[in-house]
KEKE-3310 file (N, C-alpha, C; in steps of 0.2 Angstrom, whole numbers, plus 5000, padded with zeros to 4 digits):
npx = (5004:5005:5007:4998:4987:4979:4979:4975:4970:4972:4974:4964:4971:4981:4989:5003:4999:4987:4970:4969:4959:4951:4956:4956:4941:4941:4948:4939:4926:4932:4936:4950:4966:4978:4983:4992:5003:5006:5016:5011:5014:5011:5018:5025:5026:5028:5018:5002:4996:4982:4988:4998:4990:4985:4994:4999:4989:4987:4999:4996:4992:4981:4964:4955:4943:4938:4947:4936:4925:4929:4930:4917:4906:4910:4909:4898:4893:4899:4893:4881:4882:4886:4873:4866:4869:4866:4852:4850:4855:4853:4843:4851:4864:4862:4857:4869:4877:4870:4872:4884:4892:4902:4915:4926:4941:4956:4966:4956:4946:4952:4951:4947:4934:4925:4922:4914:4904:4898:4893:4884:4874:4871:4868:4874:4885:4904:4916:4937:4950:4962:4978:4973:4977:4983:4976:4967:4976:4979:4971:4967:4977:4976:4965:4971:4977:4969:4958:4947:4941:4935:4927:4917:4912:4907:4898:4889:4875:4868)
npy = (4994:5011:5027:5038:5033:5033:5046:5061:5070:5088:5095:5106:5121:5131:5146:5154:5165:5162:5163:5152:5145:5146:5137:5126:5123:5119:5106:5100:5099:5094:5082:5078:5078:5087:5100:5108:5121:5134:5145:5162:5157:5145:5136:5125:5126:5121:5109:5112:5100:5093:5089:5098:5110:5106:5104:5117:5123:5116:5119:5134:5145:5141:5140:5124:5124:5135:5128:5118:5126:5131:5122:5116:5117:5107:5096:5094:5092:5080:5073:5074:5066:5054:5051:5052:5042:5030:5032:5027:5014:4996:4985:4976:4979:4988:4983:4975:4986:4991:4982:4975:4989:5005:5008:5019:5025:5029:5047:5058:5051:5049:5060:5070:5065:5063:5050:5048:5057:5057:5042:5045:5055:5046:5033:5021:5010:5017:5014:5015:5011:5002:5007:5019:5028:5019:5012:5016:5015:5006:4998:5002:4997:4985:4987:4987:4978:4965:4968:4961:4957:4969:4970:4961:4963:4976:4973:4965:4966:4970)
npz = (5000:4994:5001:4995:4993:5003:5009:5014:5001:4994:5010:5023:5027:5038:5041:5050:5058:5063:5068:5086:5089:5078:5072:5077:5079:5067:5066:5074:5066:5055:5060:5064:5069:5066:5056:5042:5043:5033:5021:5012:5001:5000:5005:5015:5034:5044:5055:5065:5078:5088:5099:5101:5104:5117:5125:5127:5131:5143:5150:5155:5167:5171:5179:5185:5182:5174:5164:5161:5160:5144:5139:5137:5129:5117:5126:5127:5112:5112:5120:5118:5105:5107:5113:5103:5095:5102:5102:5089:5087:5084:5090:5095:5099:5107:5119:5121:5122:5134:5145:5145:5144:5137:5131:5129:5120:5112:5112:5117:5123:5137:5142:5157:5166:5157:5155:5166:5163:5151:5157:5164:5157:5150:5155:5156:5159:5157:5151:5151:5137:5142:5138:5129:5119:5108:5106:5095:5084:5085:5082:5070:5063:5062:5053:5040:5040:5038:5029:5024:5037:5041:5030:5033:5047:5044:5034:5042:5046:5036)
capx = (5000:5006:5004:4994:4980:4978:4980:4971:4972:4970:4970:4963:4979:4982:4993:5005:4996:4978:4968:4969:4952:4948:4962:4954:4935:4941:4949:4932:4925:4936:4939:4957:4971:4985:4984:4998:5004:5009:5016:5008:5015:5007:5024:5023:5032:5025:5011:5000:4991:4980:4992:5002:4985:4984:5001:4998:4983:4991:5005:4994:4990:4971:4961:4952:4935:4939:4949:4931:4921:4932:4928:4910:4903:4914:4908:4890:4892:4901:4887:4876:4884:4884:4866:4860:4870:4862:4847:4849:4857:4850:4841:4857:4870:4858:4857:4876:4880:4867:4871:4893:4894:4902:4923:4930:4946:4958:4967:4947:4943:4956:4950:4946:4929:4921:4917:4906:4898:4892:4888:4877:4868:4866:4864:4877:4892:4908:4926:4942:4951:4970:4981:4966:4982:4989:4970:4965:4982:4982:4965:4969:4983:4972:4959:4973:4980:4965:4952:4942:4938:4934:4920:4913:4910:4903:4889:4885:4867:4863)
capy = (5000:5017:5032:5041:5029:5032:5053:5066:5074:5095:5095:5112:5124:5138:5152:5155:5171:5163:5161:5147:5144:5143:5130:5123:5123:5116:5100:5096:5099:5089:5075:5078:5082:5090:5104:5111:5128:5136:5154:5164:5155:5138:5130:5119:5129:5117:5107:5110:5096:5095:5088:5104:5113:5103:5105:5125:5126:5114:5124:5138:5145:5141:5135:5119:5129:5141:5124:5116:5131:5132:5114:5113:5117:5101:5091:5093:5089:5074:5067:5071:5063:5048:5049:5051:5036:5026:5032:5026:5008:4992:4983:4970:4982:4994:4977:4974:4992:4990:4977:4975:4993:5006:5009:5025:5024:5037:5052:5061:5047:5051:5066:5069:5066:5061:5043:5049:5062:5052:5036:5047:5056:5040:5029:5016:5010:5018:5012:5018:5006:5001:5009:5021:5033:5017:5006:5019:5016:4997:4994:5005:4995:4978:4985:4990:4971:4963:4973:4958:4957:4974:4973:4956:4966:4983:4970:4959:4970:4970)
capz = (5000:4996:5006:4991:4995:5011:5011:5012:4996:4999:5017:5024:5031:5040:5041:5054:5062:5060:5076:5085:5092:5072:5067:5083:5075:5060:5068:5078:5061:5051:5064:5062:5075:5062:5050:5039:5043:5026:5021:5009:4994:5001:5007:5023:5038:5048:5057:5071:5083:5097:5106:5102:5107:5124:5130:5124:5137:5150:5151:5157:5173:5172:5185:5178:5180:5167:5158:5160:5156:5138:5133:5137:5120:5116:5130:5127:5107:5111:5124:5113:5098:5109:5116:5097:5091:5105:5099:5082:5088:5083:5095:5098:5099:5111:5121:5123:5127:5141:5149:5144:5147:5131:5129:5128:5116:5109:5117:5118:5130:5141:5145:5165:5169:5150:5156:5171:5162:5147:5159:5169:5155:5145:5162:5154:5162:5151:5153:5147:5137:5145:5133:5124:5115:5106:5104:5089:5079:5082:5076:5061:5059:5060:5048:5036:5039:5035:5026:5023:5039:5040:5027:5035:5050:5042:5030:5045:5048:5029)
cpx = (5004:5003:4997:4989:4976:4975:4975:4972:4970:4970:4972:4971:4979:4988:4998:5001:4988:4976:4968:4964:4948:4952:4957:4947:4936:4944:4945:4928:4924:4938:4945:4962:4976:4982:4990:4998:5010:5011:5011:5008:5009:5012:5026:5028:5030:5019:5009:4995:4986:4982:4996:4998:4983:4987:5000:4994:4983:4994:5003:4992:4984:4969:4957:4944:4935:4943:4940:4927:4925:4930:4922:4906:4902:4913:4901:4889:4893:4894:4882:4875:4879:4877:4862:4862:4868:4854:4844:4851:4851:4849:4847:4863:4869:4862:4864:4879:4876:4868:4881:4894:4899:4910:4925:4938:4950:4961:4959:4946:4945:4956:4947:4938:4922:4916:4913:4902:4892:4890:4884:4872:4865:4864:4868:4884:4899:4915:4930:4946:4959:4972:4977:4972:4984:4981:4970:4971:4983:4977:4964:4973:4981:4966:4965:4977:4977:4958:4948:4935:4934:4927:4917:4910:4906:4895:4886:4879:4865:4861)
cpy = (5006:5023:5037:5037:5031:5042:5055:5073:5083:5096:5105:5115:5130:5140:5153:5161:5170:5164:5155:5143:5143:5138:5124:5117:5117:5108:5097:5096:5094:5083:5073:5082:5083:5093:5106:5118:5131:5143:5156:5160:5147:5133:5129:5120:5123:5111:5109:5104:5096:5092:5094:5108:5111:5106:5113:5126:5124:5118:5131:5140:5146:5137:5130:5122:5132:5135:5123:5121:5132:5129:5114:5111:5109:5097:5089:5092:5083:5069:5069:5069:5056:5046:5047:5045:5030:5025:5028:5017:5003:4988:4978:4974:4988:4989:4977:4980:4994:4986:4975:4985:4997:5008:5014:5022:5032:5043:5056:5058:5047:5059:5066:5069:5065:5054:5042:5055:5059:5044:5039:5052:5050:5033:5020:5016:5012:5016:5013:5012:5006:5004:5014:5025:5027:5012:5008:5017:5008:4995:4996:4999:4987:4977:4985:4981:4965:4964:4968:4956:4961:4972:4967:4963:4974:4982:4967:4961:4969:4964)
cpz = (5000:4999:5001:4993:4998:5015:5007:5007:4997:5005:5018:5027:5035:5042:5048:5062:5063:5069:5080:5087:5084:5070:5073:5081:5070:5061:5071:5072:5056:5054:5063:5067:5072:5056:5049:5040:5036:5025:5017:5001:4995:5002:5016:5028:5043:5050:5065:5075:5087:5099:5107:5107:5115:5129:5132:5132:5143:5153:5156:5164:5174:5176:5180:5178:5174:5162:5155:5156:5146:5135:5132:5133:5118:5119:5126:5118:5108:5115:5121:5107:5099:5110:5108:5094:5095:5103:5092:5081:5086:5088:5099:5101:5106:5118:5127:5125:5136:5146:5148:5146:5137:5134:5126:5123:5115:5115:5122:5125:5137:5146:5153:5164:5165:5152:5161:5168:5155:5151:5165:5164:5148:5152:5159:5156:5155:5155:5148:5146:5140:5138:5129:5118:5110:5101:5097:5083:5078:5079:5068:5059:5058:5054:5042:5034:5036:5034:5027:5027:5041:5038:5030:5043:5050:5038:5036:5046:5041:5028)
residu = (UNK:UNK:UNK:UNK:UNK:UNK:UNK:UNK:UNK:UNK:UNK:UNK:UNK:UNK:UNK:UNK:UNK:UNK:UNK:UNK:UNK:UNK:UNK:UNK:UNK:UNK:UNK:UNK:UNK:UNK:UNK:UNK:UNK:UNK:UNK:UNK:UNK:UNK:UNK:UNK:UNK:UNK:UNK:UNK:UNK:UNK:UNK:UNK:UNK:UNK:UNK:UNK:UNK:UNK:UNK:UNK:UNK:UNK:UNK:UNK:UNK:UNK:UNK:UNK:UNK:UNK:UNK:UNK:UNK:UNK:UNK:UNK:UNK:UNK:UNK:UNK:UNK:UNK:UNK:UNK:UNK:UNK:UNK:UNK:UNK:UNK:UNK:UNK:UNK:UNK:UNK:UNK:UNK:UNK:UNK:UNK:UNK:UNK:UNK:UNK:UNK:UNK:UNK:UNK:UNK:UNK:UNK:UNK:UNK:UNK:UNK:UNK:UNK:UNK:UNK:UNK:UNK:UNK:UNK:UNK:UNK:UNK:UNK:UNK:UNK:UNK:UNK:UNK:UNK:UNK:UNK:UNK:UNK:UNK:UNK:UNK:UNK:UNK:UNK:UNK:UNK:UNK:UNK:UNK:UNK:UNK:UNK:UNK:UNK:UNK:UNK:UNK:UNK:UNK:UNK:UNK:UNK:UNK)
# end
C-alpha cells in the first residue's frame, strides 16, 4: 500500500498568524488532530496538533473551571453525539451496550471526567480502554492488515 491511497488529498491549512480557536474549529469539524501551517505561497512551515494545542493550554495557569468552562461546548456535542448514536442503535448492539457497558478509546477518552459524564447522561456503564492513546492506531493497523475482515463486520446487519 502506498501512502497516496491512504492521504488526504488537499487537506485544509492555515497560516501562521491565524487564530487558533479557528484552526481549533476546524479539527472538531474535520475530525482531524494536524493541519499544515503554510506561508503565503502555500509552502509547509509546519504542522500543528492537538496535542500541540493541549500542551499550549496545559502549560497555562488556568484554573480547571475556566479549563472546564472552555471545553463545554465540546463536551456537550460529544454526549450528545453519543446519546443520538444510542438512539439510532439496533436493538442487539443497544442490548450489549446495556448490559457489557460502552469503551472510551483514543486520546478524547482520556480526557478527566468524560466517562462519568456520558455514563450518567446515557445511564450506561463507560470504561476507558487500558492503553486508549495506542488502541486507535492498532485497530487501524488491523483493519489495514486485513480489510476483509473489516468489510465482514461493516455487512453483517445487511
Amino acid at each position: 500500500m502506498k501512502v497516496e491511497q491512504i492521504m488526504t488529498p488537499s487537506p485544509a491549512t492555515c497560516g501562521p498568524t491565524d487564530n487558533l480557536a479557528q484552526v481549533v474549529e476546524h479539527m472538531w469539524d474535520a475530525d482531524c488532530g494536524i493541519v499544515p501551517v503554510v506561508d503565503d505561497g502555500g509552502h509547509v512551515l509546519g504542522v500543528i496538533t492537538d496535542r500541540d494545542i493541549c500542551i499550549a493550554v496545559g502549560t497555562r495557569d488556568l484554573a480547571p473551571a475556566e479549563i472546564r468552562a472552555a471545553i463545554d461546548d465540546v463536551i456537550v456535542a460529544i454526549v450528545d453525539s453519543v446519546i443520538a448514536c444510542l438512539g439510532n442503535a439496533p436493538p442487539e448492539l443497544a442490548h450489549d451496550l446495556i448490559t457489557q457497558g460502552m469503551v472510551l478509546v483514543g486520546g478524547g477518552g482520556m480526557l478527566a471526567g468524560l466517562d462519568q459524564r456520558i455514563a450518567h447522561e446515557t445511564e450506561i456503564d463507560v470504561h476507558l480502554v487500558e492503553n486508549a492513546l495506542e488502541s486507535v492506531v492498532l485497530g487501524a493497523g488491523r483493519c489495514i492488515e486485513d480489510p476483509a475482515a473489516l468489510r465482514v463486520a461493516f455487512n453483517a446487519g445487511r
